[in-house]
C-alpha positions as CSV (number, residue, x, y, z in Angstrom):
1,X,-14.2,11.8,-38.5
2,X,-11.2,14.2,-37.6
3,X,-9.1,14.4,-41.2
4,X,-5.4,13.5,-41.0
5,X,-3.0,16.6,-41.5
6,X,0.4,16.4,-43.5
7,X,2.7,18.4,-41.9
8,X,4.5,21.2,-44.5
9,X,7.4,22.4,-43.4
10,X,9.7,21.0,-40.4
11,X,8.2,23.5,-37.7
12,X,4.7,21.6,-38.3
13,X,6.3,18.2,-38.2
14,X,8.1,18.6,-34.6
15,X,4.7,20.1,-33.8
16,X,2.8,16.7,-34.7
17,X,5.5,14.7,-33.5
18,X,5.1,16.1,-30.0
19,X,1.5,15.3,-30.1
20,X,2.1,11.5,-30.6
21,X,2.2,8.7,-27.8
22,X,5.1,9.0,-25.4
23,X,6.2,6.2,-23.3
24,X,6.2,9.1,-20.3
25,X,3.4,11.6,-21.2
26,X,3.0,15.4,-20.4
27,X,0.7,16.8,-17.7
28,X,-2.8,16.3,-19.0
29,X,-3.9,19.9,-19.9
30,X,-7.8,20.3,-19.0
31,X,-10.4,22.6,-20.8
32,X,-13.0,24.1,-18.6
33,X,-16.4,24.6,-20.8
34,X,-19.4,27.0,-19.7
35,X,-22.8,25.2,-20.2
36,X,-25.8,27.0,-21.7
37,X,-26.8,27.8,-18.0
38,X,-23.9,27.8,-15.7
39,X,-24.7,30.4,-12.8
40,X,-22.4,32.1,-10.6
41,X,-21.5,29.1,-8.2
42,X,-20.4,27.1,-10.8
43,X,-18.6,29.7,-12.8
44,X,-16.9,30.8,-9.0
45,X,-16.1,26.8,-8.7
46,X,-14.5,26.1,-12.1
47,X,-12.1,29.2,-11.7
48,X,-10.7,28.2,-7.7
49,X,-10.0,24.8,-9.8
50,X,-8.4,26.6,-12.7
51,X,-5.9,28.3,-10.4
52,X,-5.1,24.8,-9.2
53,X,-4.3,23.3,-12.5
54,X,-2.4,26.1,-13.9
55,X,-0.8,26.6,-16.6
56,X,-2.4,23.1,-18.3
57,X,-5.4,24.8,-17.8
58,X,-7.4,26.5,-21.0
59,X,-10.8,28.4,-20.2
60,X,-13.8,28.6,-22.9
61,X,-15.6,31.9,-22.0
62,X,-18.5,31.7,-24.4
63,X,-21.2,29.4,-23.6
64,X,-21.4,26.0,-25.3
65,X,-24.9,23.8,-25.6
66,X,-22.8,21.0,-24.2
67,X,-24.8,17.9,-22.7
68,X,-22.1,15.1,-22.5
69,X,-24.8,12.2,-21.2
70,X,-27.1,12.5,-23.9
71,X,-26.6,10.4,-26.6
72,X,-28.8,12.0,-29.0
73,X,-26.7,15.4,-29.3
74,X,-23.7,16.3,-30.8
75,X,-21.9,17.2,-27.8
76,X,-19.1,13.9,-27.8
77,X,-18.0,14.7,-31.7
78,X,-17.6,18.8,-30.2
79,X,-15.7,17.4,-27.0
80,X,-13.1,15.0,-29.6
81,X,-12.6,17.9,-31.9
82,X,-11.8,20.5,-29.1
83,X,-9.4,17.6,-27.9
84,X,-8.1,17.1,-31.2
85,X,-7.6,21.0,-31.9
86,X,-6.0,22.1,-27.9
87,X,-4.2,18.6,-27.7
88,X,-6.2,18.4,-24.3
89,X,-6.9,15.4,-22.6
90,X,-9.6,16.4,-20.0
91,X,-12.7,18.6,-19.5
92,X,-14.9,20.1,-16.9
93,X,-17.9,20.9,-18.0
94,X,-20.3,23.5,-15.7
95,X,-24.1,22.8,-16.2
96,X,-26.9,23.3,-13.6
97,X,-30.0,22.6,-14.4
98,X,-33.6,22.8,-12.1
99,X,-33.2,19.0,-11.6
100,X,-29.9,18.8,-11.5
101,X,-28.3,22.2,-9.8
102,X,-24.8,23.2,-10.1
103,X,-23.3,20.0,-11.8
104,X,-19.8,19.1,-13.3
105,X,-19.0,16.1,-15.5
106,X,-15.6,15.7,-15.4
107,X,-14.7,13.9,-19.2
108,X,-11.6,11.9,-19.6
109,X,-10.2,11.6,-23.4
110,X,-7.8,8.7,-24.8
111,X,-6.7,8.4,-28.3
112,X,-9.3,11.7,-29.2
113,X,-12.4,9.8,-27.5
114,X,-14.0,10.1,-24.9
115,X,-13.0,7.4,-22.0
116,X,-15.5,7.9,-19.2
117,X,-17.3,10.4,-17.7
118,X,-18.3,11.6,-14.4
119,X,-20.7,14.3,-12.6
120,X,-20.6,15.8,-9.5
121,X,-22.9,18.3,-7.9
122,X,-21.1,21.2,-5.8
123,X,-23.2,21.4,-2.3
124,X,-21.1,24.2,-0.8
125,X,-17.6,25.5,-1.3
126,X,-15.1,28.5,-0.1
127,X,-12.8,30.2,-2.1
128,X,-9.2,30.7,-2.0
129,X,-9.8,34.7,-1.1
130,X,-12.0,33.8,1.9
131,X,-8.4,32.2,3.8
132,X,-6.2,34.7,4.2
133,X,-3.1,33.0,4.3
134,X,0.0,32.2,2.0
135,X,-0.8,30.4,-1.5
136,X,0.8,27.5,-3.3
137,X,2.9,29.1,-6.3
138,X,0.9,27.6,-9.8
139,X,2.5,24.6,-11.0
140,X,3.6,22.6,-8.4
141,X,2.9,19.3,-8.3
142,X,0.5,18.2,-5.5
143,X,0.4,16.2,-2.7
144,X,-3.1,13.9,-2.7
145,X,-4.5,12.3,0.0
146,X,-7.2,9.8,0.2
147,X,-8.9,9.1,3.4
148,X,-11.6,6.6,2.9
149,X,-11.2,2.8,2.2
150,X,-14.4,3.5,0.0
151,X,-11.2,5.0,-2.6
152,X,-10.5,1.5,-2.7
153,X,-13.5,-0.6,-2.3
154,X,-16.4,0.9,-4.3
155,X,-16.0,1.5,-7.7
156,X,-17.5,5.0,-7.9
157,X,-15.0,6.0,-6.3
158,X,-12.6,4.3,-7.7
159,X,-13.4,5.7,-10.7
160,X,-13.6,9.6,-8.8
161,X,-10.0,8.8,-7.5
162,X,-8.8,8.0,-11.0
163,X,-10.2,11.0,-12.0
164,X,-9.1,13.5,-9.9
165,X,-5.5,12.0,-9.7
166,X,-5.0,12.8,-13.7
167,X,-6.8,15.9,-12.9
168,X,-4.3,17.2,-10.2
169,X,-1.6,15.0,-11.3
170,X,1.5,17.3,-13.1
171,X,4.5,15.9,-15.1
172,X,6.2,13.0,-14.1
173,X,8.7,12.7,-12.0
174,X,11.5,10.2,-10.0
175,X,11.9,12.0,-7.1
176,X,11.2,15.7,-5.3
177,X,13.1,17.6,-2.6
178,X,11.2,18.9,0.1
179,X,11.0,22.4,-0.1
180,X,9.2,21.5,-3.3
181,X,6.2,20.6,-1.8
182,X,4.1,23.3,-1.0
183,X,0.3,22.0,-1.1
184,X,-1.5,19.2,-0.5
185,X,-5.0,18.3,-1.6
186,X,-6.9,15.9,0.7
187,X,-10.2,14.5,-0.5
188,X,-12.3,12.9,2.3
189,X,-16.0,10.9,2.6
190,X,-18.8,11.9,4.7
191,X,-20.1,9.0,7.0
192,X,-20.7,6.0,5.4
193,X,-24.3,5.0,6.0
194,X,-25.8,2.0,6.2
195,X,-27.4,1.6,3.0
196,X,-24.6,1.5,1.4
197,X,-23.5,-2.0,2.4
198,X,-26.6,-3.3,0.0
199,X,-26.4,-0.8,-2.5
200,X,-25.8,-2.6,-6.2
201,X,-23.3,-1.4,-8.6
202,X,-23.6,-1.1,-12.2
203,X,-20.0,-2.9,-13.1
204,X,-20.5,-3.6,-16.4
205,X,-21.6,-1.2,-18.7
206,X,-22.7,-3.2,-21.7
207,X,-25.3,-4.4,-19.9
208,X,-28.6,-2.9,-19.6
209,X,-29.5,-1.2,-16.0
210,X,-33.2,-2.9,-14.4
211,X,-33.4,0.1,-12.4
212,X,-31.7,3.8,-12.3
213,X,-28.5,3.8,-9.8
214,X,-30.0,5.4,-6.3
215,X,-27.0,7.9,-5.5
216,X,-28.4,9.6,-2.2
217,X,-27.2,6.9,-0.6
218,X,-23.6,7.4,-1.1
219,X,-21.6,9.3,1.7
220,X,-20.8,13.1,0.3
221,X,-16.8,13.6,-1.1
222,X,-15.2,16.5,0.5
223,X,-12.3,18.4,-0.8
224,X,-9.9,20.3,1.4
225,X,-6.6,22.3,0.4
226,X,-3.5,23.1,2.3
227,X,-0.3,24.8,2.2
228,X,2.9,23.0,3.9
229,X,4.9,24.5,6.2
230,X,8.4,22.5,7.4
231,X,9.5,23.6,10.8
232,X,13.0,22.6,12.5
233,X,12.5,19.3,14.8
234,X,15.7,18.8,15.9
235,X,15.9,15.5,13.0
236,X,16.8,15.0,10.0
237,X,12.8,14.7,9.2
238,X,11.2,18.1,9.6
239,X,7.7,18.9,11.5
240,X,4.8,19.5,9.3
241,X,2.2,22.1,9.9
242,X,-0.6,22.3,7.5
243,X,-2.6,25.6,6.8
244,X,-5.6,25.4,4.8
245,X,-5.0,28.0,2.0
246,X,-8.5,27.0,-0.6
247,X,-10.5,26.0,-1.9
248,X,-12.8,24.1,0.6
249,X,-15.4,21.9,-1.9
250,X,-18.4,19.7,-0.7
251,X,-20.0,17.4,-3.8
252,X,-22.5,14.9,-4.2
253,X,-21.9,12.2,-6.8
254,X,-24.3,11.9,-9.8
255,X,-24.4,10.5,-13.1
256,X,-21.3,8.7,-14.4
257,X,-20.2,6.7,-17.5
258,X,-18.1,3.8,-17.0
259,X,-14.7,3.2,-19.4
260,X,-15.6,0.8,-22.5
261,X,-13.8,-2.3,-21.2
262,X,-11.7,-2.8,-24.6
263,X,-11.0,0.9,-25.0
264,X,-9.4,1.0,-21.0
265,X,-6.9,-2.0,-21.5
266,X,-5.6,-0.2,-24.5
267,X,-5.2,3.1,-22.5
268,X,-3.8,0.8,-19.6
269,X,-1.2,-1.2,-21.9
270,X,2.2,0.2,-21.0
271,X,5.6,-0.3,-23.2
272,X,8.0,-3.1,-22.5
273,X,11.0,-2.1,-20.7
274,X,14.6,-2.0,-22.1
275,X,17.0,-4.2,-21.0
276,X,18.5,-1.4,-19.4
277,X,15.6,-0.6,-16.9
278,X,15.3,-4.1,-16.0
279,X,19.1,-4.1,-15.0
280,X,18.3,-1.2,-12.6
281,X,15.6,-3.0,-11.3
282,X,12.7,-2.0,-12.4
283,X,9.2,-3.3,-13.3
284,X,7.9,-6.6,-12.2
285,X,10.8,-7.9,-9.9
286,X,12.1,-11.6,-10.7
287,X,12.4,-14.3,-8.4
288,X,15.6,-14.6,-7.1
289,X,16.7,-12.1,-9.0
290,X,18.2,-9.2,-8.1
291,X,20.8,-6.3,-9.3
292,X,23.8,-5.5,-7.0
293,X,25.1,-1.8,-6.0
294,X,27.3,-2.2,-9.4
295,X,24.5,-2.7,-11.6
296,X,24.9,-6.1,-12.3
297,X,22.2,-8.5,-12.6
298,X,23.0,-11.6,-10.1
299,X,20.7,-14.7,-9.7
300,X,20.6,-17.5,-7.3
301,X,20.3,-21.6,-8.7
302,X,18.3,-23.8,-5.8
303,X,19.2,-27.5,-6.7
304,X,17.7,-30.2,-4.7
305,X,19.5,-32.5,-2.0
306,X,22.0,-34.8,-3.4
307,X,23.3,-38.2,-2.3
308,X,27.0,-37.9,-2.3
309,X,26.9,-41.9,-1.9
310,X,25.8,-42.2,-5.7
311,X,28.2,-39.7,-7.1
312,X,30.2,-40.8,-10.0
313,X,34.0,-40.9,-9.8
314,X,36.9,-42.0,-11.5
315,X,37.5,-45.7,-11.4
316,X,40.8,-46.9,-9.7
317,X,41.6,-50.1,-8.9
318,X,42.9,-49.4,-5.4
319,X,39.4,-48.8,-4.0
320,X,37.7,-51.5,-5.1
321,X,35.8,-53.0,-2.5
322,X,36.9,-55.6,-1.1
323,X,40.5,-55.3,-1.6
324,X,41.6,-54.9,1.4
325,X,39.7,-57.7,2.9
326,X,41.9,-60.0,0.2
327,X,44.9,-58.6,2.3
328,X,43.4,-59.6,5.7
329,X,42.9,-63.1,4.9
330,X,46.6,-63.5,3.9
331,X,47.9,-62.2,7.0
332,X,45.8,-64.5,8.9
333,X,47.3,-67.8,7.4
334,X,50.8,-67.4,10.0
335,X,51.2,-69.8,12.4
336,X,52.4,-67.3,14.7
337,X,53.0,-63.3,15.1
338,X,56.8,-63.3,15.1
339,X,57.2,-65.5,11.5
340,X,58.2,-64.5,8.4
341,X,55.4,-64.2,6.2
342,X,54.9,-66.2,3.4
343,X,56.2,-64.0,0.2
344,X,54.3,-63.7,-2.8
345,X,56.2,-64.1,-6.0
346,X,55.8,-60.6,-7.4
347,X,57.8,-59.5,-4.4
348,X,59.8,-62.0,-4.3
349,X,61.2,-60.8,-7.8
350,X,61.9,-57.7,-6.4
351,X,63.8,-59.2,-3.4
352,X,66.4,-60.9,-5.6
């Protein structure tokens, strides 16, 4: 159990107090780690992806006995105090093994512990020095693009697009000109065989496996890196030529470890919104609600049809029914049209 420090002085505090959590948080800074046997691919891997996720990037250059799937080690309590002591959010971690060659768990942290967990075997990569063409400057935020429905359909990878969106993901932002993009990372699937249409899913991790997950079956993830280039079109909207710029990665999906359900809908739960951003519109919009260019918030009232025949108005004696009918029947007692009427006696009084 991490102890609780007490700031000293006011320098320390606005250090903790930066630390806390923020309704928007800061780019998630990742820590690479060097396994016990990490080899040259891995080592040539893990520094093309540094380069992509600097400057939230810290490098360990020692080698650690770090073994994040085994249980019976000490390897989650030394990835929660690394967290705790770099304010770092994420880890790769570079192990290859005869069994398992050239393998990164990516480790995602919430609240100092460790969310999930993910590796990934690298089949075959090129470096950025192997394309000789222009770089991205470090620190721009990426473009990502997804093109598989499996991103959105299987939940490995699901999880894998999760992943490598708070991976590449930089601050947060509301909107970007476009001479600020400059890359754009494109992750892709191999074929999608068969077998995977009956291949069975471990979606809920409390419960206990009957049989290991087979991954040969699932389609390879490629990972493919270009610059942006705007040219004149003649438009308002530019052309777009992409040149790939590195680095160029082929993996193989391995072990995983799903997100404790309990522990993810904390680190889902987001802040209510002020008053204010729901006056601009924002968050889940309202029916018939909407806000107009002045900022105000304007709603529309259906009411049902109404029967204007039952409406309620003010009583007057002139239109009661059947008055007028009254005044028919007197006209009709002359003996002829040219007579005198008979004269009632109220007008009569007025007559003399």
């Amino acid at each position: 159990m991490l102890r609780t420090i007490k700031p000293k002085n006011a320098r320390s505090k606005r250090a903790l107090d930066a630390r806390l959590p923020k309704e928007t948080e800061d780019p998630r800074t990742a820590i690479f780690v060097k396994g016990t046997h990490a080899g040259e691919v891995l080592n040539s891997v893990m520094r093309e992806l540094m380069a992509l996720k600097r400057p939230n990037a810290i490098a360990f250059n020692k080698k650690n006995p770090i073994h994040p799937f085994d249980a019976a080690s000490t390897s989650i309590q030394s990835l929660e105090f690394w967290a705790d002591k770099n304010d770092a959010s994420m880890f790769v971690v570079g192990q290859t093994t005869k069994k398992r060659p050239h393998g990164m768990t990516f480790v995602r942290m919430y609240d100092g512990k460790v969310l999930d967990m993910m590796e990934v075997g690298v089949e075959s990569w090129v470096g950025m020095a192997d394309f000789k063409t222009p770089k991205s400057t470090p620190g721009h935020k990426p473009l990502m693009h997804f093109a598989s429905e499996l991103f959105d359909t299987h939940p490995r990878f699901i999880q894998l697009k999760s992943i490598l969106l708070d991976f590449f993901n930089g601050e947060a932002i509301e909107s970007i000109c476009l001479p600020g993009l400059e890359h754009v990372i494109s992750v892709s699937c191999a074929p999608t065989p068969s077998a995977l249409n009956n291949a069975t899913v471990n979606m809920y991790p409390n419960q206990q496996r009957s049989a290991p997950e087979d991954t040969s079956i699932l389609p390879k993830v490629h990972i493919r890196t270009y610059t942006i280039k705007l040219l004149a079109s003649g438009t308002r909207i530019p052309r777009v030529e992409l040149t790939p710029m590195g680095p160029s990665l082929n993996l193989a999906l391995r072990r995983h470890q799903p997100a404790d359900p309990e522990l993810l809908k904390q680190a889902m739960k987001r802040p209510k919104l002020k008053k204010t951003d729901v006056e601009k519109g924002l968050g889940k919009r309202k029916k018939n609600m909407e806000v107009d260019e002045m900022g105000d918030l304007r709603g529309r009232v259906h009411v049902g049809k109404q029967d204007l025949g039952k409406l309620q108005t003010r009583k007057m004696k002139g239109l009661k029914a059947g008055l007028d009918e009254g005044q028919d029947e007197e006209g009709d007692g002359h003996t002829d049209g040219f007579g005198d009427a008979e004269v009632s006696p109220r007008k009569r009084r007025k007559q003399v």
